[in-house]
BAFI-3210 file (N, C-alpha, C; in Angstrom, 3 decimals, decimal comma, padded with zeros to 6 digits):
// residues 161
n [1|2|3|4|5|6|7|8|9|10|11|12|13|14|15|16|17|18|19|20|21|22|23|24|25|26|27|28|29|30|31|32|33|34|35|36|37|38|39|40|41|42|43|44|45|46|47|48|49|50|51|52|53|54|55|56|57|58|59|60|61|62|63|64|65|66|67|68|69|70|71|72|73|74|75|76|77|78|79|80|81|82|83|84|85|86|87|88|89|90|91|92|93|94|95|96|97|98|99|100|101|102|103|104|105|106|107|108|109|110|111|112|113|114|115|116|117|118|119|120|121|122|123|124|125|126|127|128|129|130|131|132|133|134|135|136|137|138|139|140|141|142|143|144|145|146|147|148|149|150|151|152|153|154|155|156|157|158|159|160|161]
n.u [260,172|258,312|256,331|253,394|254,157|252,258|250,615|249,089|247,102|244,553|243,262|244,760|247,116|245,660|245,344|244,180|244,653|246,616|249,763|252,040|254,892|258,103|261,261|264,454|266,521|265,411|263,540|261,716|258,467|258,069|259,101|257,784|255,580|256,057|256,299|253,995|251,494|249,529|247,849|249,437|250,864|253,191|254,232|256,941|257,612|255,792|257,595|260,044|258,793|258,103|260,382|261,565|260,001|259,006|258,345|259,297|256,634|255,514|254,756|252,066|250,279|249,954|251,363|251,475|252,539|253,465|253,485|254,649|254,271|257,139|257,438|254,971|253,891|252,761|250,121|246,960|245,589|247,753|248,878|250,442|250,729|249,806|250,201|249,578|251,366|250,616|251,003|251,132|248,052|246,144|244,216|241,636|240,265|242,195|243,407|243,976|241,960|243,068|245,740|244,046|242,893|244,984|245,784|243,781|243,690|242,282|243,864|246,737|249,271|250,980|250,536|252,387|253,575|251,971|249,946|246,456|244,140|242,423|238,911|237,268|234,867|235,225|236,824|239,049|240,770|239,074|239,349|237,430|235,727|234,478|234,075|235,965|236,687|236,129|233,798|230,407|227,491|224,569|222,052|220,559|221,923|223,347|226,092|226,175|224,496|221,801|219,669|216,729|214,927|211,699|208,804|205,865|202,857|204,703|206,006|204,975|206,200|206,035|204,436|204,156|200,926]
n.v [-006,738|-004,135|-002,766|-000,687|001,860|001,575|004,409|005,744|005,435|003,726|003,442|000,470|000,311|-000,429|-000,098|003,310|004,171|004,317|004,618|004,936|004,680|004,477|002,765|003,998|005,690|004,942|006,049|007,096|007,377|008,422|010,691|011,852|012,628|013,753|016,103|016,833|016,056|017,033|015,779|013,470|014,337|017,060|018,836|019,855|022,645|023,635|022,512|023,561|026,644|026,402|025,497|028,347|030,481|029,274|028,423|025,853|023,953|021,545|018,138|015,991|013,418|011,961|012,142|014,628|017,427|020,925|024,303|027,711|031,068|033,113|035,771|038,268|039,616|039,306|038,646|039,543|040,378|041,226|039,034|035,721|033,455|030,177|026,179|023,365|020,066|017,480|014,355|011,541|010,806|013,756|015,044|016,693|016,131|014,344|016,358|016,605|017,876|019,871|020,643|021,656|024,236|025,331|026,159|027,721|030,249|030,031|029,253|030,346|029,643|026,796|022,655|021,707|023,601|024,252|022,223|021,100|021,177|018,117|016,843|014,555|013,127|013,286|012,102|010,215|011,546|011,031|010,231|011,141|008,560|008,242|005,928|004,424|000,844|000,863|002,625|003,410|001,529|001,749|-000,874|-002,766|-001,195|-001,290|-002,022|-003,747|-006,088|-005,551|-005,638|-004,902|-004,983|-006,276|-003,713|-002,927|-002,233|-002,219|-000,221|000,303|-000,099|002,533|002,714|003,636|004,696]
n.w [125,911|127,113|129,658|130,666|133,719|136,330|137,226|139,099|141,507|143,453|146,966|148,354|146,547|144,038|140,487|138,869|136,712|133,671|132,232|129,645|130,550|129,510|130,609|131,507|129,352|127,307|123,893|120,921|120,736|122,872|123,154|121,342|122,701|124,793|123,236|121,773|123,457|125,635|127,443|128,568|130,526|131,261|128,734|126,574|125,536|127,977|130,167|129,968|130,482|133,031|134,238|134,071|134,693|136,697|140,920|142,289|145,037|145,956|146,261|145,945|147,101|145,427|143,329|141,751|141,002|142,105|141,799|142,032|140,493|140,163|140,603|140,472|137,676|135,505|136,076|136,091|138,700|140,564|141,938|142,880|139,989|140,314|140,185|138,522|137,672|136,240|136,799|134,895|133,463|132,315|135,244|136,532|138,931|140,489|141,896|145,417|148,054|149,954|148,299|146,254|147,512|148,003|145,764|144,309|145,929|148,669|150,624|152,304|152,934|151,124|151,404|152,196|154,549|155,981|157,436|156,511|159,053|159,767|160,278|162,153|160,775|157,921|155,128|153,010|150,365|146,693|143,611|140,942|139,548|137,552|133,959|134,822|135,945|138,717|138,955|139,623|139,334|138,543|139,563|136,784|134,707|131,928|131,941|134,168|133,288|132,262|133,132|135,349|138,210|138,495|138,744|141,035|138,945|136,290|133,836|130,688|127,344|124,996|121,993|118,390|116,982]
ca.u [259,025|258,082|254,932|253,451|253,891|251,875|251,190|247,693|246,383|243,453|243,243|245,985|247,901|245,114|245,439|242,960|244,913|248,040|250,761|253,030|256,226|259,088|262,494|265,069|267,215|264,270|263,164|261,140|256,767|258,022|259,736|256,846|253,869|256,053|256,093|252,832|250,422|249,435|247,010|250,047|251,827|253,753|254,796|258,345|257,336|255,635|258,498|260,471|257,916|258,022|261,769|262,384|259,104|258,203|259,094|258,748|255,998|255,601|254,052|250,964|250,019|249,116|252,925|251,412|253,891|252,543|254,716|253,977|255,394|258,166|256,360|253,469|254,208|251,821|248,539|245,873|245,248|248,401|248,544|251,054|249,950|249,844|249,334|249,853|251,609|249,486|251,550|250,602|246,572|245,776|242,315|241,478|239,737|243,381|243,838|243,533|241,043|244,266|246,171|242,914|242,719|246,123|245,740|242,892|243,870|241,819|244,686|247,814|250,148|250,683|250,057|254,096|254,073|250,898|248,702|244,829|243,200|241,246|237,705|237,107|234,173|236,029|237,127|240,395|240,539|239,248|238,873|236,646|236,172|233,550|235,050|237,301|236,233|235,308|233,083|229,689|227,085|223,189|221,109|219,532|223,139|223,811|227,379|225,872|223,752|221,042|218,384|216,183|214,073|210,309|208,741|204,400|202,529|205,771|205,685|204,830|206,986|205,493|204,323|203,399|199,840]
ca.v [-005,854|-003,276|-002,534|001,054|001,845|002,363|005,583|006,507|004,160|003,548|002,275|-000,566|000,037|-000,909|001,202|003,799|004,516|003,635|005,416|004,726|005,307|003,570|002,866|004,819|005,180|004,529|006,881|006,767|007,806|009,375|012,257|012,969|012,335|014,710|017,714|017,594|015,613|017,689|014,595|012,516|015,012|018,188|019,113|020,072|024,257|023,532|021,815|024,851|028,016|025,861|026,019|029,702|031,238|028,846|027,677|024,369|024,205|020,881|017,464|015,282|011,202|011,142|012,546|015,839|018,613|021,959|025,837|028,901|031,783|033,713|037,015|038,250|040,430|038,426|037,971|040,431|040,826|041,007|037,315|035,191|032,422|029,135|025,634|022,082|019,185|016,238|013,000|010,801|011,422|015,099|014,834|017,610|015,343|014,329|016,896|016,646|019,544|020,656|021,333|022,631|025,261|026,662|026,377|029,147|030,922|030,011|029,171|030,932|028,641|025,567|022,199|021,159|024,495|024,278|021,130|021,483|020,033|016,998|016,397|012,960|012,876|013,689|010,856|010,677|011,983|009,895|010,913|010,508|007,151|007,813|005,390|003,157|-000,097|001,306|003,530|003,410|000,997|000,891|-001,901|-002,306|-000,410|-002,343|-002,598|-005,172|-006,972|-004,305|-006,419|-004,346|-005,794|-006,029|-002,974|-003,058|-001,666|-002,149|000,150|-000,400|000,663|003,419|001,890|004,646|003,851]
ca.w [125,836|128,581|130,349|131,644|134,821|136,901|138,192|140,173|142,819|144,482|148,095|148,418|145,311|143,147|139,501|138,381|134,867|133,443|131,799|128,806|130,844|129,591|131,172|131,373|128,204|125,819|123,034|120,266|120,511|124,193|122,700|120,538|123,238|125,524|122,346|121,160|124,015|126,711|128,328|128,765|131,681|130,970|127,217|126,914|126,333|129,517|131,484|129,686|130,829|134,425|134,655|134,010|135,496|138,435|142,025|142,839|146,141|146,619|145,852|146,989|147,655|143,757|142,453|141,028|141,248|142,345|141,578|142,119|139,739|140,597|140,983|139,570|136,606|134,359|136,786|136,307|139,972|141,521|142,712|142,109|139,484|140,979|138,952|138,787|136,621|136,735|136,922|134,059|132,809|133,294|134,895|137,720|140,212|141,189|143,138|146,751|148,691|150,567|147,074|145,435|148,065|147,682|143,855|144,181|147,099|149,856|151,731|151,416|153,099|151,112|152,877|152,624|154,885|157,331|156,372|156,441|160,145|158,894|160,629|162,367|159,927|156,644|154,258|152,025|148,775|145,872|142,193|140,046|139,099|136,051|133,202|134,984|136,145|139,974|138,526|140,266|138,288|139,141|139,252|136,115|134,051|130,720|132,100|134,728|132,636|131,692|134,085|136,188|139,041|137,915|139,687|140,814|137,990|135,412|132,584|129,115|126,268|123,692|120,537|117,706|116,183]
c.u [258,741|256,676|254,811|253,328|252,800|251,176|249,695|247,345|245,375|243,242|245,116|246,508|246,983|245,399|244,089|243,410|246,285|248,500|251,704|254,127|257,405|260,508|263,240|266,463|266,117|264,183|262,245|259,863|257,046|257,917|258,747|255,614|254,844|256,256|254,281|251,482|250,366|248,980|247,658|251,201|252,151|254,051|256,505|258,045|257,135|256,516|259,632|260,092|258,448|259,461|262,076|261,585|258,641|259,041|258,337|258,411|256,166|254,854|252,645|251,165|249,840|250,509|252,245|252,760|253,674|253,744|253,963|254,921|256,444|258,357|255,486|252,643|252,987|250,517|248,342|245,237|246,378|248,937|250,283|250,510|250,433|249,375|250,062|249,907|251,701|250,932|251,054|248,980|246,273|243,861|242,279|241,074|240,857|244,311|243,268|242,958|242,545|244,907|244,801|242,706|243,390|246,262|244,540|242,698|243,020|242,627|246,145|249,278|250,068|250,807|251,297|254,138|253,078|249,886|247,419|244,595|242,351|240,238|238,023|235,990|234,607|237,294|238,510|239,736|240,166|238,362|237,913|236,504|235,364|234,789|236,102|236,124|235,684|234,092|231,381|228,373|225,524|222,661|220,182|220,635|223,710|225,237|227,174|224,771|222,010|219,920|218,047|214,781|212,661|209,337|206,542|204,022|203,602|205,157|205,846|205,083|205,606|205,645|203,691|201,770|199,516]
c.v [-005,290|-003,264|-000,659|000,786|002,174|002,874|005,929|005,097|004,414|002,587|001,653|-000,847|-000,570|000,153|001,597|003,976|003,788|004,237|004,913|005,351|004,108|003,845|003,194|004,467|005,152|005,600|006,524|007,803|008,521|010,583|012,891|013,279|013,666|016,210|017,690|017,280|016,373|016,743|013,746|013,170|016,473|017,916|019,524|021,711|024,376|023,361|023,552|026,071|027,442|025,937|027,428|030,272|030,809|028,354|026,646|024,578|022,539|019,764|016,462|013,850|010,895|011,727|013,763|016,700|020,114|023,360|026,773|030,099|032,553|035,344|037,355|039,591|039,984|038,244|039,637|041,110|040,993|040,211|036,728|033,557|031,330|027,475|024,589|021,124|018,064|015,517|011,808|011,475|012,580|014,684|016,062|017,558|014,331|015,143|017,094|017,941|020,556|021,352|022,434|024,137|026,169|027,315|027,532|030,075|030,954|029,930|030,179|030,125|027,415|024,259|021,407|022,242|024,546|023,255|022,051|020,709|019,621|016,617|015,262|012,355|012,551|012,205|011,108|011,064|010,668|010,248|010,495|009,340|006,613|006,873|004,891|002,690|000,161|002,118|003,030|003,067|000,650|-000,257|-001,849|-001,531|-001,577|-002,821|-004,019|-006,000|-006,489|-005,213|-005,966|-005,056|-005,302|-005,349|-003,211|-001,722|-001,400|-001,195|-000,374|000,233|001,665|003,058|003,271|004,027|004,433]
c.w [127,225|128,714|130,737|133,120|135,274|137,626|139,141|140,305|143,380|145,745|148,138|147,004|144,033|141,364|139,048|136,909|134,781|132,556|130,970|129,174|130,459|130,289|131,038|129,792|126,897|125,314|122,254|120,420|122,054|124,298|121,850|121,092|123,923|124,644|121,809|122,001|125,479|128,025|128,792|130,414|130,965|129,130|127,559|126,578|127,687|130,525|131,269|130,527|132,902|134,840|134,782|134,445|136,489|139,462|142,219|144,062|146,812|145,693|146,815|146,967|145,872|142,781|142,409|141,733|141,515|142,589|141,562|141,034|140,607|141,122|139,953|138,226|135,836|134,547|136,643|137,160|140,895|142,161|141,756|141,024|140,235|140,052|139,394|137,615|137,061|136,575|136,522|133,501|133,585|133,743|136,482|138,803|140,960|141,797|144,122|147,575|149,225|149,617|146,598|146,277|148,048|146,701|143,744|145,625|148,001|151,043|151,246|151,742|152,001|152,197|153,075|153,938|156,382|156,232|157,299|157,730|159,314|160,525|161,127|161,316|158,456|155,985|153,251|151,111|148,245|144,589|141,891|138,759|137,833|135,176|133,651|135,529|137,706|140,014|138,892|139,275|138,840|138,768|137,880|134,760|133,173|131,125|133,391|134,622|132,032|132,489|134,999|136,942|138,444|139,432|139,978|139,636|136,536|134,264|131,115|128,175|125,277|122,579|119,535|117,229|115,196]
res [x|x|x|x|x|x|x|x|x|x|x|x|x|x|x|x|x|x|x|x|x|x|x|x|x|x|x|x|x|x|x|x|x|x|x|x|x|x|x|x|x|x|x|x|x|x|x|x|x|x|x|x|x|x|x|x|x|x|x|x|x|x|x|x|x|x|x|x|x|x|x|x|x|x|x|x|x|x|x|x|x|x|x|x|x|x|x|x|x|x|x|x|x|x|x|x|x|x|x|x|x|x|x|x|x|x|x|x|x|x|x|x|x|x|x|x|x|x|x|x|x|x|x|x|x|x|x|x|x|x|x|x|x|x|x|x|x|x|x|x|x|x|x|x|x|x|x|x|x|x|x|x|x|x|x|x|x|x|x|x|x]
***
């Protein structure tokens, strides 16, 4: 029996999700998550459209995979489209400010090409951790024991009469 890898980390290799990747050779529920599940990584149209209309740019600390089109026949403004294939759970708060900037043209270099100066102030990346277990839990939050400190003047529930 196999395990998922895996694939997004937090800090020192800790995991934020986990991924039904099996080992090489396998088949089966793979071949049908990569045709019809978009949430699981690329689709196979997708990996398709991405072969014959895009250039590969580059990747980040979290795998994603980041292409730009090939020219810009198809964009509305002239531009070339630009886009990104998550690496295991699509979620959009896994991409890093540096990517996100190229991905809507603030920058035009990507940051394989000219990285971003980082601040002495300025903190790594780090997704959004709603719904996983890091996920940020007040005092008083049924997930840590729904017990809120007794405040002066405590309030008193609404009774109909």
């Amino acid at each position: 029996m196999w395990h998922g890898a895996v694939r997004w980390t937090l800090g020192a290799g800790v995991p934020i999700s986990r991924c039904d990747e099996r080992p090489s050779g396998a088949s089966g529920p793979q071949v049908l998550k990569s045709i019809f599940t978009w949430w699981n990584g690329a689709t196979i149209g997708i990996r398709f459209t991405v072969a014959r209309r895009g250039v590969f740019v580059g990747t980040d600390d979290y795998g994603n995979s980041y292409y730009e089109a090939r020219d810009a026949r198809d964009s509305y403004d002239g531009r070339k489209r630009r886009w990104v294939i998550y690496r295991g759970y699509a979620e959009a708060s896994k991409v890093p400010a540096e990517w996100h900037g190229w991905l809507h043209y603030t920058f035009d270099e990507p940051p394989t090409e000219e990285s971003l100066p980082r601040k002495a102030w300025e903190q790594d990346h780090l997704p959004n951790l709603t719904g996983t277990i890091w996920a940020w839990r007040p005092k008083g939050a049924i997930s840590r024991g729904g017990e809120r400190a007794k405040a002066a003047g405590d309030y008193e529930a609404w009774r109909p009469e």
